[in-house]
N, CA and C of each residue as an Amber inpcrd file, in Angstrom:
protein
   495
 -11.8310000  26.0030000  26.7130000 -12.1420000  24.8860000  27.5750000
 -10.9220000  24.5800000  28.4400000 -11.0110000  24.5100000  29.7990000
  -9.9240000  24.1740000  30.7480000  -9.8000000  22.5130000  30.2090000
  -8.3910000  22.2390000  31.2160000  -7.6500000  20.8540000  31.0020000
  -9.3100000  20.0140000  31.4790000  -9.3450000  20.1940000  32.7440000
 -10.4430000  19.3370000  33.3820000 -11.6780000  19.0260000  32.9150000
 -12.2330000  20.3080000  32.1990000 -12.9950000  20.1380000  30.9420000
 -12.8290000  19.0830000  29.8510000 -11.5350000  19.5960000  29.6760000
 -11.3840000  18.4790000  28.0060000 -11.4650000  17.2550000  28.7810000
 -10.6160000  16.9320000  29.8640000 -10.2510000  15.1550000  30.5110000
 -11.7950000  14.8170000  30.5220000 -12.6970000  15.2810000  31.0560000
 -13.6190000  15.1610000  31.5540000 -14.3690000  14.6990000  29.9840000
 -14.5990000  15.4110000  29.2650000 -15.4610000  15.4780000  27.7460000
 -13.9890000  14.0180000  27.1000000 -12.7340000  13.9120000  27.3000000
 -12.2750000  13.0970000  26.4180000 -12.7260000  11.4480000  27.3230000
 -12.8140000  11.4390000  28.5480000 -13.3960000  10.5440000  29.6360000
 -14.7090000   9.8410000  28.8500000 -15.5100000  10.7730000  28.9570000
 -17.0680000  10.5390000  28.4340000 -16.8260000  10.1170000  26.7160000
 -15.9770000  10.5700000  26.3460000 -16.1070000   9.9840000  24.5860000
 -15.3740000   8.4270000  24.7800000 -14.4150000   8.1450000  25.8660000
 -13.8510000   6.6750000  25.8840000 -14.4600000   5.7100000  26.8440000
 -15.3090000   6.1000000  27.5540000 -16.7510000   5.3520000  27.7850000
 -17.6410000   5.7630000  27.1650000 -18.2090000   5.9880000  26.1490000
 -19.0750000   5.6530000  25.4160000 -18.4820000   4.9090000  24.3720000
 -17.3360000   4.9190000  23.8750000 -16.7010000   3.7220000  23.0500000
 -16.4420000   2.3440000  23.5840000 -16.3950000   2.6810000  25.2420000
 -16.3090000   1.3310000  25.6930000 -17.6620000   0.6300000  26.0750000
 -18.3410000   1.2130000  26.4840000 -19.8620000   0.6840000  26.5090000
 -20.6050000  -0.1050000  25.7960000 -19.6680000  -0.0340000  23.9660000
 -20.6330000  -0.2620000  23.1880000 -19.5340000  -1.2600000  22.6160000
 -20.6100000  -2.5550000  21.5630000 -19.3050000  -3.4310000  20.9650000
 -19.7470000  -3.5370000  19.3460000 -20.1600000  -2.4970000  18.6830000
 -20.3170000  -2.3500000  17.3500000 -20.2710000  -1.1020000  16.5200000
 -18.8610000  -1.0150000  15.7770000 -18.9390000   0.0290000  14.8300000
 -18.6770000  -0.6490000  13.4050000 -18.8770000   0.9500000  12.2000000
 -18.4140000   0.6320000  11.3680000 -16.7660000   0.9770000  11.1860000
 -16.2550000  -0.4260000  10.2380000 -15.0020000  -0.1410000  10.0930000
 -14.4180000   0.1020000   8.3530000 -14.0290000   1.3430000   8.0410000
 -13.7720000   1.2090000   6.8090000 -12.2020000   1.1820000   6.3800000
 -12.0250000   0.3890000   5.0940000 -10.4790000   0.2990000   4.3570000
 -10.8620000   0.2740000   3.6050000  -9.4250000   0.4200000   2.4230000
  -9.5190000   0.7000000   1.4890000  -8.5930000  -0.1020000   0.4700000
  -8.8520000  -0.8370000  -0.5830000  -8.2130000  -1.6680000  -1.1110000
  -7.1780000  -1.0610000  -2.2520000  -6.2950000  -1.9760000  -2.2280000
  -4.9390000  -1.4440000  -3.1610000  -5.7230000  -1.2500000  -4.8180000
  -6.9220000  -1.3120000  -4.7690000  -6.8370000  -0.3540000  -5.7750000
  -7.5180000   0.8190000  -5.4330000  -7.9170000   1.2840000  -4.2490000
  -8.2180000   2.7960000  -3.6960000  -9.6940000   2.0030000  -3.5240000
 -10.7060000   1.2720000  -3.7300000 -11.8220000   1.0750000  -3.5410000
 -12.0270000   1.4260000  -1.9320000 -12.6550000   1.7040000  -1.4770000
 -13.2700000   1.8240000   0.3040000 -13.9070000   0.6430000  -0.0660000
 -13.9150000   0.0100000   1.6320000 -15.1650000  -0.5670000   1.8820000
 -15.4700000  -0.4560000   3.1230000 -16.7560000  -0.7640000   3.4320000
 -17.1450000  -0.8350000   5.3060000 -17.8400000  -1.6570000   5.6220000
 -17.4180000  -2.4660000   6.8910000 -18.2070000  -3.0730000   7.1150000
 -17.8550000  -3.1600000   8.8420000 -19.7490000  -3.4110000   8.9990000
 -19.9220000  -3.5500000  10.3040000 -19.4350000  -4.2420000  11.3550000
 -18.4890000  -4.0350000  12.3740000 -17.9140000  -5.5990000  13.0180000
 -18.0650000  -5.5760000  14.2010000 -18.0460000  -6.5010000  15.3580000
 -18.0470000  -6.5670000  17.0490000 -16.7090000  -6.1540000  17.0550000
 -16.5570000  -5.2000000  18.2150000 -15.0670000  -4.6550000  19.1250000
 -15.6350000  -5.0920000  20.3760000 -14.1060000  -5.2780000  21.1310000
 -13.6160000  -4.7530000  22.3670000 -13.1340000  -3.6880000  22.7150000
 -13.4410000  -3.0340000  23.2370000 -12.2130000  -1.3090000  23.8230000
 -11.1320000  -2.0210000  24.7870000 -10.1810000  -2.1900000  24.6120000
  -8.8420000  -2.0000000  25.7600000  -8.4390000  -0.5750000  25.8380000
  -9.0840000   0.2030000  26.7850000  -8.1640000   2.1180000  26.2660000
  -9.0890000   2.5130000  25.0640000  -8.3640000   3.1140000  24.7020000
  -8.7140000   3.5330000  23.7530000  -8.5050000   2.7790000  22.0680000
  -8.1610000   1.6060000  22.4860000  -7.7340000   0.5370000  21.2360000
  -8.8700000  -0.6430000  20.8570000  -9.4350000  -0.6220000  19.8330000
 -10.1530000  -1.9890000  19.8720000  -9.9470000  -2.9180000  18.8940000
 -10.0690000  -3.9030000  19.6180000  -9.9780000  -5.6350000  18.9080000
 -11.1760000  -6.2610000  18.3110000 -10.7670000  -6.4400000  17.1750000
 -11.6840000  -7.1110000  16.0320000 -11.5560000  -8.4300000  16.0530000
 -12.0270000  -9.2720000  16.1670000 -11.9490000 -10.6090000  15.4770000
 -12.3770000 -10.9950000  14.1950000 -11.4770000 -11.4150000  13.0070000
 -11.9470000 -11.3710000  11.8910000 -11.6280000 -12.9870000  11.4190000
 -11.5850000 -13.0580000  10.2170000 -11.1350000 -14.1550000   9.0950000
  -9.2960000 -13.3730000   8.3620000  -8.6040000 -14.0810000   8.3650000
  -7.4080000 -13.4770000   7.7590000  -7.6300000 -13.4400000   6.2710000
  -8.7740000 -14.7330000   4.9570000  -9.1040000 -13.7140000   4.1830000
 -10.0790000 -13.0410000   3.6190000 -10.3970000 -12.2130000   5.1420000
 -12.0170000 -11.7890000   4.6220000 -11.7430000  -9.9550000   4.0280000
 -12.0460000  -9.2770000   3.6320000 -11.7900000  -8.3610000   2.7920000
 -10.9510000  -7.0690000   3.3380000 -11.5680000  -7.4930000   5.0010000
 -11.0320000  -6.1480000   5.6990000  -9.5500000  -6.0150000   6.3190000
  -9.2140000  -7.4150000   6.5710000  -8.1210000  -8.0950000   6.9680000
  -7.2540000  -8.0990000   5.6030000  -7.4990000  -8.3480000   4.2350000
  -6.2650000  -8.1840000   3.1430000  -6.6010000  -6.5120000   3.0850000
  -7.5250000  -5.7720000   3.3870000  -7.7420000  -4.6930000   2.9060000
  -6.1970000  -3.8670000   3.6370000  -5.8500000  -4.3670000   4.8700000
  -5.3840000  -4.2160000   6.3520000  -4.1510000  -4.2370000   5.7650000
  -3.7240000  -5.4260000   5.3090000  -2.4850000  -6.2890000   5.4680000
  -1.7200000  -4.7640000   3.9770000  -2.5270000  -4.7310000   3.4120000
  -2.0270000  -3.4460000   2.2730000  -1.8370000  -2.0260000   2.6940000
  -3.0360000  -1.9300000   3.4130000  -3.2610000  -0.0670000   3.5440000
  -3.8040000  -0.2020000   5.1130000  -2.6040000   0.0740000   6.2760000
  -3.3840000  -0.3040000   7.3020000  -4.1600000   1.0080000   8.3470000
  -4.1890000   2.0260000   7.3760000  -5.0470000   3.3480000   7.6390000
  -6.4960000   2.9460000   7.4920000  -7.2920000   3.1790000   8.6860000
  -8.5900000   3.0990000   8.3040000  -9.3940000   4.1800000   9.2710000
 -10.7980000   3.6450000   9.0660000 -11.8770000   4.6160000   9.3750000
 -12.5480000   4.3380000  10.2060000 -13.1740000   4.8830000  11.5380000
 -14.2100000   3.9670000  12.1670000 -15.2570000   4.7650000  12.7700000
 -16.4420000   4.2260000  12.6070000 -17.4920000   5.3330000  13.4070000
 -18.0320000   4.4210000  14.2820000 -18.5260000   4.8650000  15.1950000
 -18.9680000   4.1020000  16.0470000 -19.9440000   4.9470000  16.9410000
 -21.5170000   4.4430000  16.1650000 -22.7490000   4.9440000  16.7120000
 -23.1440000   4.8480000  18.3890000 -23.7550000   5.8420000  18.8490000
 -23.7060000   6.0510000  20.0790000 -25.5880000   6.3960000  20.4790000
 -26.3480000   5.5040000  20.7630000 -27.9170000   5.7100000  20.6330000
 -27.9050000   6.4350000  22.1300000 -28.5820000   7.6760000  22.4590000
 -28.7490000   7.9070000  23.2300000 -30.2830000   7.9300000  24.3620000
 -30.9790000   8.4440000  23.2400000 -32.3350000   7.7480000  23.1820000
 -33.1700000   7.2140000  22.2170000 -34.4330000   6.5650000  22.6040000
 -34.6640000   5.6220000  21.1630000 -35.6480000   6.9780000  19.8080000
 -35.4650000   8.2840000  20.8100000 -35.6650000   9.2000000  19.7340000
 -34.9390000  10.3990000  19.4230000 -34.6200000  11.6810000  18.7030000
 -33.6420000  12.0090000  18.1550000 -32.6740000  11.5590000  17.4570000
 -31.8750000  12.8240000  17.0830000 -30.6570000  12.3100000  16.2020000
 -29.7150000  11.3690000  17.3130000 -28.9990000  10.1010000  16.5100000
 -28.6480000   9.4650000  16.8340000 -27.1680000   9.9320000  16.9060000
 -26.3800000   9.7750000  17.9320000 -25.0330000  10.6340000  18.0650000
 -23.8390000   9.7810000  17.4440000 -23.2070000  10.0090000  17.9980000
 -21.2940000   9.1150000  17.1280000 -20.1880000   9.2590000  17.1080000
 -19.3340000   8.2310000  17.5540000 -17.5550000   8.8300000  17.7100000
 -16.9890000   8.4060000  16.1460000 -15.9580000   9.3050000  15.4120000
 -16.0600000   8.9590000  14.5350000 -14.0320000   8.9350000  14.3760000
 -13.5440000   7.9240000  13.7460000 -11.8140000   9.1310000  14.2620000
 -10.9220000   7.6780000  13.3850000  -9.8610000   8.1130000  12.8900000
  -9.1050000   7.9530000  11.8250000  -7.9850000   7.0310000  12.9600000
  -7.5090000   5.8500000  12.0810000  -6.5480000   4.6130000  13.0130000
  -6.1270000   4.3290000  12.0770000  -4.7190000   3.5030000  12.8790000
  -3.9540000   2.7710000  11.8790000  -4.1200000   1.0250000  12.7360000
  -4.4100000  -0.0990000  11.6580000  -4.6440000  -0.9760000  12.3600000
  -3.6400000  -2.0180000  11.4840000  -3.3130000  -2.7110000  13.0240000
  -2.5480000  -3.8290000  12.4110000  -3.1160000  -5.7860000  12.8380000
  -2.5400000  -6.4630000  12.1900000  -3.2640000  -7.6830000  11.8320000
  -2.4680000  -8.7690000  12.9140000  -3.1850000  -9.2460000  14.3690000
  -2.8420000  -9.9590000  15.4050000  -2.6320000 -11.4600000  15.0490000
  -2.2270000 -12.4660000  14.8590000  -1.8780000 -13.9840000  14.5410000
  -2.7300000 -14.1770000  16.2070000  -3.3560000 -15.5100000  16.2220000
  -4.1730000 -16.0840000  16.8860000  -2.7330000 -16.2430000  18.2860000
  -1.9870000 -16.3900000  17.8960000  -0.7490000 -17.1660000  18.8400000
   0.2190000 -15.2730000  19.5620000  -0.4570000 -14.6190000  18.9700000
   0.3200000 -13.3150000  19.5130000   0.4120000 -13.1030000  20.7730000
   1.7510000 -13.3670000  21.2750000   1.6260000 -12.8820000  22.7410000
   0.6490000 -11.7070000  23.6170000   0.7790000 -10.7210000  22.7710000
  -0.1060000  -9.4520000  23.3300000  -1.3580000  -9.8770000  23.4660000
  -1.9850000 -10.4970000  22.4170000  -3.4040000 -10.9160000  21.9240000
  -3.5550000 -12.1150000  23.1420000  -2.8330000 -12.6890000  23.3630000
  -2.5790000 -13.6130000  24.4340000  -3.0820000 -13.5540000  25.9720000
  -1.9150000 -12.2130000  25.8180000  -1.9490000 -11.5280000  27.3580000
  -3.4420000 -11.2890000  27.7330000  -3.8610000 -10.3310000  26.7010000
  -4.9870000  -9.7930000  27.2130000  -6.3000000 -10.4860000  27.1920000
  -6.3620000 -11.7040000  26.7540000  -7.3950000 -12.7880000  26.7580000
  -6.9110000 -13.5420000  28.1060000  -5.9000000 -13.7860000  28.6600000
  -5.4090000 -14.3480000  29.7060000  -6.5600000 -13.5560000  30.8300000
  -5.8490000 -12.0380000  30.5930000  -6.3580000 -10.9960000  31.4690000
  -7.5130000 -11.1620000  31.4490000  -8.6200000 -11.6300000  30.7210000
 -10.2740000 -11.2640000  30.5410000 -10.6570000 -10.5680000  29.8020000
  -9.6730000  -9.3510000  29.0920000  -9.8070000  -8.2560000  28.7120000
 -10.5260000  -8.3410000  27.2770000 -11.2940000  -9.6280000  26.9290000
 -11.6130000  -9.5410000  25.0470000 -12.9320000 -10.6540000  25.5310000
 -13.3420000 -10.4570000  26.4900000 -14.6720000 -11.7900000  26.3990000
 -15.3150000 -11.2410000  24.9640000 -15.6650000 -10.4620000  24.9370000
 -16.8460000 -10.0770000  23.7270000 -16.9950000 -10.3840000  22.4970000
 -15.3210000 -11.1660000  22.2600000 -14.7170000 -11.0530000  20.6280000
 -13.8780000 -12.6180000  20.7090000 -13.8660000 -13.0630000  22.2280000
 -13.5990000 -14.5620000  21.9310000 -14.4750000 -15.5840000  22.9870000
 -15.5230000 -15.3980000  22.8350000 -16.3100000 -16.5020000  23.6390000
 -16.9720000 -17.8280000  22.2760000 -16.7590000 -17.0990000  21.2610000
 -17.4320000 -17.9510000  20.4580000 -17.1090000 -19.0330000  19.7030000
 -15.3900000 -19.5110000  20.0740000 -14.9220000 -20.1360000  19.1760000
 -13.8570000 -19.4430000  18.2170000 -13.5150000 -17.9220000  18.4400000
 -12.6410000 -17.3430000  17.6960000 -11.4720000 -17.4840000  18.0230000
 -10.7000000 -17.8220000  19.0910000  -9.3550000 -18.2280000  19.4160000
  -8.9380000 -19.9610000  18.2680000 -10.2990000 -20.1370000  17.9000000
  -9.6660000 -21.8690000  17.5160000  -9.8080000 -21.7090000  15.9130000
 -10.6360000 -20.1010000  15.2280000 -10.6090000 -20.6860000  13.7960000
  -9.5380000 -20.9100000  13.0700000  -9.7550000 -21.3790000  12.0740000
  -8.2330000 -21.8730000  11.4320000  -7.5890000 -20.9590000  10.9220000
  -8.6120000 -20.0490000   9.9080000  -8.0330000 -19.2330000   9.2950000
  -7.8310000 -17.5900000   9.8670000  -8.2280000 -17.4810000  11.6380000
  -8.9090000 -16.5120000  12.3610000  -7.3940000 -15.6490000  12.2230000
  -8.1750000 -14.8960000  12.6560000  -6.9100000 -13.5990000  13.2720000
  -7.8100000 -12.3710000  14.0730000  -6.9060000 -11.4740000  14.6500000
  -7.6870000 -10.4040000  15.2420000  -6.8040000  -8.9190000  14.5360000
  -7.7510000  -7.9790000  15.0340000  -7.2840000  -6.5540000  14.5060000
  -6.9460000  -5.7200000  15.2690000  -5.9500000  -4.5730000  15.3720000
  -5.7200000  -4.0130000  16.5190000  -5.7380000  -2.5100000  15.9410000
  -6.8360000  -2.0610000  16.1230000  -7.3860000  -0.7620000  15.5310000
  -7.2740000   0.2010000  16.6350000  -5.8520000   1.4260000  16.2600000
  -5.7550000   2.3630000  17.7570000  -5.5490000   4.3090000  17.0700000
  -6.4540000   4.7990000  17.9090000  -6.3170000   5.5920000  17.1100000
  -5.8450000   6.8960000  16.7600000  -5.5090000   7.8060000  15.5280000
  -4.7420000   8.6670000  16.1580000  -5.1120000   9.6710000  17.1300000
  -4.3330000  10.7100000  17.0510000  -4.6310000  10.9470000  19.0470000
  -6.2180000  12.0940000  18.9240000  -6.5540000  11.8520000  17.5460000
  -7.3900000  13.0400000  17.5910000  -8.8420000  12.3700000  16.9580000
 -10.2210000  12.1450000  18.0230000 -11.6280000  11.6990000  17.9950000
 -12.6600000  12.3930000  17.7920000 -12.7480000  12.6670000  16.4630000
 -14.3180000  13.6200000  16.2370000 -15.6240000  13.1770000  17.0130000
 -16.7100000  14.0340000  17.5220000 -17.8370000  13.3760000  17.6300000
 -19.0930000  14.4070000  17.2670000 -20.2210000  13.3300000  17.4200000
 -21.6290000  14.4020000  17.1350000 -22.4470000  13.8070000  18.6450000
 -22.7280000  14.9200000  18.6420000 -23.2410000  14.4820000  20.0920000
 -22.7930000  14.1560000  21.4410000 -21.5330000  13.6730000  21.5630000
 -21.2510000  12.8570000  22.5480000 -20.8470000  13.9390000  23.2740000
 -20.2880000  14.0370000  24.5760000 -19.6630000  14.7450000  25.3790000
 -20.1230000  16.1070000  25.8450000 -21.6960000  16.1720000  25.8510000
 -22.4620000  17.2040000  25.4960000 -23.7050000  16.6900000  26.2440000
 -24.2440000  17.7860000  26.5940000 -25.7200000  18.0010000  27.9050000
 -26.5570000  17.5640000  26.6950000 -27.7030000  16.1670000  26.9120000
 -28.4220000  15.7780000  25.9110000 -29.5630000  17.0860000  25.2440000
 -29.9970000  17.7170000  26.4640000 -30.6910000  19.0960000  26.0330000
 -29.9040000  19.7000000  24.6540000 -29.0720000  20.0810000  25.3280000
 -28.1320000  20.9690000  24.0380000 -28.3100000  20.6220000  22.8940000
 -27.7250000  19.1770000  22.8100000 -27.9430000  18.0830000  21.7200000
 -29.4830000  18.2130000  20.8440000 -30.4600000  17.9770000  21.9090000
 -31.6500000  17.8670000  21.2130000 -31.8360000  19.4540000  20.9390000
 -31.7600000  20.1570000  21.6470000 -32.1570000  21.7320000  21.2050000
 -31.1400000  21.9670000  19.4660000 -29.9480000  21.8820000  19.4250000
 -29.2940000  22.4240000  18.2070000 -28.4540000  21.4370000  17.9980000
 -28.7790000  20.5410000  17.1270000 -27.9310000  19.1330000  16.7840000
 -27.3590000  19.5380000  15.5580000 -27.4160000  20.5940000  14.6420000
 -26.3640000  21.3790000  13.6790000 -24.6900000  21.7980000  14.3270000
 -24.9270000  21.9200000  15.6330000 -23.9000000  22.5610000  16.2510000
 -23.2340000  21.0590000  17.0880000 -23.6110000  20.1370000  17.2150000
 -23.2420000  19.2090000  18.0050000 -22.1080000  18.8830000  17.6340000
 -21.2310000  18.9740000  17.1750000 -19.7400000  18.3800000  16.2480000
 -18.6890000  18.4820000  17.7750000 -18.1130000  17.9880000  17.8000000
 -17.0350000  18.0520000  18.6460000 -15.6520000  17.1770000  17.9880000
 -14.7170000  17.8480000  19.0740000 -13.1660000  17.0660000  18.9490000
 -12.5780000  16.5610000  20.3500000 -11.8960000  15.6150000  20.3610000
 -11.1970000  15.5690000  21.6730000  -9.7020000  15.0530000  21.2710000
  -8.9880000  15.1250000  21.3100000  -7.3190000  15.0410000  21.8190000
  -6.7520000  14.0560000  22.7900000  -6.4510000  12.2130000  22.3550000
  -6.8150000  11.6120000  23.3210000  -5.0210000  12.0110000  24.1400000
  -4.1510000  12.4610000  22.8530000  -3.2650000  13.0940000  23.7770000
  -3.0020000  13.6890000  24.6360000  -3.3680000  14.4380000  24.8320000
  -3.9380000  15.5770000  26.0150000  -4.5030000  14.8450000  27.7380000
  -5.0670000  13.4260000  27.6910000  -5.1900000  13.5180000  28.2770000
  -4.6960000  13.1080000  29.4980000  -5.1480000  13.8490000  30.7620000
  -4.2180000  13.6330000  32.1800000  -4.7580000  12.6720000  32.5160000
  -4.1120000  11.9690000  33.5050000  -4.5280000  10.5540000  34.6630000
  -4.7000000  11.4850000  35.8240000
Protein backbone atom coordinates (compact mmCIF):
# COMPACT_ATOMS: atom_id res chain seq x y z
CA UNK A 1 0.00 0.00 0.00
CA UNK A 2 1.50 3.49 -1.02
CA UNK A 3 1.84 6.48 1.67
CA UNK A 4 -1.40 8.09 0.03
CA UNK A 5 -3.16 4.95 0.37
CA UNK A 6 -2.50 4.42 4.01
CA UNK A 7 -3.21 8.61 4.74
CA UNK A 8 -6.17 8.14 2.88
CA UNK A 9 -7.52 4.56 4.71
CA UNK A 10 -5.88 6.18 8.22
CA UNK A 11 -8.19 9.61 7.21
CA UNK A 12 -11.36 7.44 6.81
CA UNK A 13 -10.70 5.36 10.17
CA UNK A 14 -10.40 9.08 12.12
CA UNK A 15 -13.62 10.19 10.65
CA UNK A 16 -15.43 7.48 11.33
CA UNK A 17 -14.25 7.80 15.01
CA UNK A 18 -15.16 11.26 14.81
CA UNK A 19 -18.59 10.96 13.45
CA UNK A 20 -19.64 8.87 16.11
CA UNK A 21 -19.98 9.65 20.11
CA UNK A 22 -20.24 6.05 21.61
CA UNK A 23 -17.81 3.32 22.32
CA UNK A 24 -16.97 0.67 24.54
CA UNK A 25 -14.34 1.45 27.06
CA UNK A 26 -12.52 -1.27 28.91
CA UNK A 27 -10.04 -1.30 32.31
CA UNK A 28 -8.94 -3.25 34.38
CA UNK A 29 -8.90 -3.22 38.13
CA UNK A 30 -5.88 -3.65 40.52
CA UNK A 31 -6.93 -6.85 41.02
CA UNK A 32 -6.64 -7.75 37.11
CA UNK A 33 -10.63 -7.90 36.88
CA UNK A 34 -11.62 -6.12 33.23
CA UNK A 35 -14.48 -4.23 33.01
CA UNK A 36 -16.43 -2.34 30.12
CA UNK A 37 -18.50 -0.08 29.92
CA UNK A 38 -20.31 1.87 27.41
CA UNK A 39 -19.63 5.76 27.49
CA UNK A 40 -20.33 9.18 25.25
CA UNK A 41 -16.85 10.59 23.59
CA UNK A 42 -15.72 13.49 21.88
CA UNK A 43 -12.84 12.97 19.16
CA UNK A 44 -10.30 15.99 19.38
CA UNK A 45 -7.69 14.13 16.65
CA UNK A 46 -7.41 11.28 17.32
CA UNK A 47 -7.97 11.63 21.30
CA UNK A 48 -11.28 11.29 23.04
CA UNK A 49 -12.90 12.85 26.08
CA UNK A 50 -15.03 11.06 28.44
CA UNK A 51 -16.97 12.67 30.95
CA UNK A 52 -17.25 10.55 33.94
CA UNK A 53 -17.84 10.51 37.92
CA UNK A 54 -14.23 10.49 39.68
CA UNK A 55 -15.73 7.46 41.75
CA UNK A 56 -17.33 5.58 39.25
CA UNK A 57 -15.40 2.30 38.44
CA UNK A 58 -13.73 3.32 35.26
CA UNK A 59 -12.18 6.44 36.59
CA UNK A 60 -10.51 4.43 39.94
CA UNK A 61 -10.08 1.64 37.40
CA UNK A 62 -7.88 4.66 35.49
CA UNK A 63 -6.35 6.31 38.39
CA UNK A 64 -4.47 2.49 38.97
CA UNK A 65 -3.92 0.93 35.54
CA UNK A 66 -4.24 3.72 33.02
CA UNK A 67 -3.90 1.18 29.92
CA UNK A 68 -7.12 0.53 28.42
CA UNK A 69 -9.27 -0.79 25.61
CA UNK A 70 -11.69 0.75 23.28
CA UNK A 71 -13.90 -0.35 20.45
CA UNK A 72 -15.86 1.74 18.89
CA UNK A 73 -18.76 0.36 16.62
CA UNK A 74 -19.13 1.76 13.25
CA UNK A 75 -22.98 0.85 11.66
CA UNK A 76 -22.69 1.09 8.18
CA UNK A 77 -25.89 -0.14 7.11
CA UNK A 78 -28.91 -1.14 9.08
CA UNK A 79 -27.99 -4.67 7.47
CA UNK A 80 -24.80 -6.76 7.48
CA UNK A 81 -22.01 -7.26 9.66
CA UNK A 82 -21.67 -4.38 11.69
CA UNK A 83 -17.98 -2.90 11.31
CA UNK A 84 -15.45 -1.32 14.18
CA UNK A 85 -12.35 0.61 15.22
CA UNK A 86 -10.90 -1.20 17.85
CA UNK A 87 -7.12 0.02 19.36
CA UNK A 88 -5.28 -0.04 22.72
CA UNK A 89 -4.72 3.73 24.86
CA UNK A 90 -3.34 4.95 27.69
CA UNK A 91 -5.79 7.29 29.49
CA UNK A 92 -5.37 9.79 31.97
CA UNK A 93 -7.88 11.42 34.57
CA UNK A 94 -8.72 15.50 33.65
CA UNK A 95 -9.84 17.63 37.13
CA UNK A 96 -12.93 19.75 36.05
CA UNK A 97 -10.53 23.02 36.52
CA UNK A 98 -7.72 21.58 33.97
CA UNK A 99 -6.45 24.10 31.89
CA UNK A 100 -6.29 21.85 28.72
CA UNK A 101 -9.85 20.53 29.52
CA UNK A 102 -10.52 24.24 29.75
CA UNK A 103 -9.02 25.31 26.61
CA UNK A 104 -10.81 23.08 24.59
CA UNK A 105 -14.36 23.68 25.99
CA UNK A 106 -13.48 27.44 25.59
CA UNK A 107 -12.70 26.35 21.92
CA UNK A 108 -16.22 24.44 21.42
CA UNK A 109 -14.29 21.50 20.95
CA UNK A 110 -16.40 19.00 23.71
CA UNK A 111 -20.20 20.21 23.16
CA UNK A 112 -21.18 16.49 23.21
CA UNK A 113 -19.73 15.62 26.71
CA UNK A 114 -20.51 19.06 28.39
CA UNK A 115 -23.87 20.47 27.51
CA UNK A 116 -25.48 18.66 30.27
CA UNK A 117 -24.33 19.95 33.39
CA UNK A 118 -20.94 18.04 33.43
CA UNK A 119 -18.56 20.98 33.89
CA UNK A 120 -20.57 21.69 37.42
CA UNK A 121 -20.71 17.98 38.95
CA UNK A 122 -19.17 17.85 42.15
CA UNK A 123 -17.64 14.81 42.04
CA UNK A 124 -17.14 15.06 37.88
CA UNK A 125 -14.00 14.69 36.08
CA UNK A 126 -13.15 13.90 32.42
CA UNK A 127 -10.89 11.22 30.63
CA UNK A 128 -8.33 11.70 28.15
CA UNK A 129 -8.16 8.45 26.22
CA UNK A 130 -5.26 8.75 23.24
CA UNK A 131 -4.14 6.16 21.46
CA UNK A 132 -1.24 4.20 20.71
CA UNK A 133 -0.09 4.94 17.29
CA UNK A 134 -1.43 1.65 16.06
CA UNK A 135 -5.79 1.22 15.20
CA UNK A 136 -7.14 -2.15 14.30
CA UNK A 137 -10.36 -2.27 12.30
CA UNK A 138 -13.14 -4.60 10.72
CA UNK A 139 -14.58 -3.11 8.07
CA UNK A 140 -13.71 0.33 8.05
CA UNK A 141 -11.47 1.80 5.41
CA UNK A 142 -12.71 -0.60 2.84
CA UNK A 143 -15.21 -0.52 -0.45
CA UNK A 144 -18.61 -1.58 1.44
CA UNK A 145 -18.95 -4.30 -1.50
CA UNK A 146 -15.75 -5.93 -0.44
CA UNK A 147 -16.95 -5.79 3.07
CA UNK A 148 -20.27 -7.36 2.31
CA UNK A 149 -18.81 -9.86 -0.29
CA UNK A 150 -15.90 -11.39 2.32
CA UNK A 151 -16.29 -9.95 5.86
CA UNK A 152 -13.75 -12.96 7.13
CA UNK A 153 -11.09 -10.94 5.42
CA UNK A 154 -12.21 -7.44 6.53
CA UNK A 155 -9.52 -6.94 9.46
CA UNK A 156 -7.39 -4.06 8.91
CA UNK A 157 -4.51 -1.86 10.62
CA UNK A 158 -3.61 1.69 10.33
CA UNK A 159 -0.49 3.51 11.86
CA UNK A 160 -1.78 6.82 13.15
CA UNK A 161 2.03 7.53 13.09
CA UNK A 162 2.61 7.41 9.73
CA UNK A 163 0.45 9.81 9.04
CA UNK A 164 1.25 12.88 6.57
CA UNK A 165 -0.60 16.39 6.68
Amino acid sequence: MTTNTQDKTTRQVLEAIRKRSFCTLATTSPAHRPHVAGVLYQAVGSTLYVSTLRGSRKARNIAANPNVGVCVPVRRLPFGPPSSVQFQAVADILALDDPHLLRLVEDGALPAITKHGELTEPDGCFLRVTPVSRLNTYGVGMPLLTFLRDPLHALGTVELSGLKS
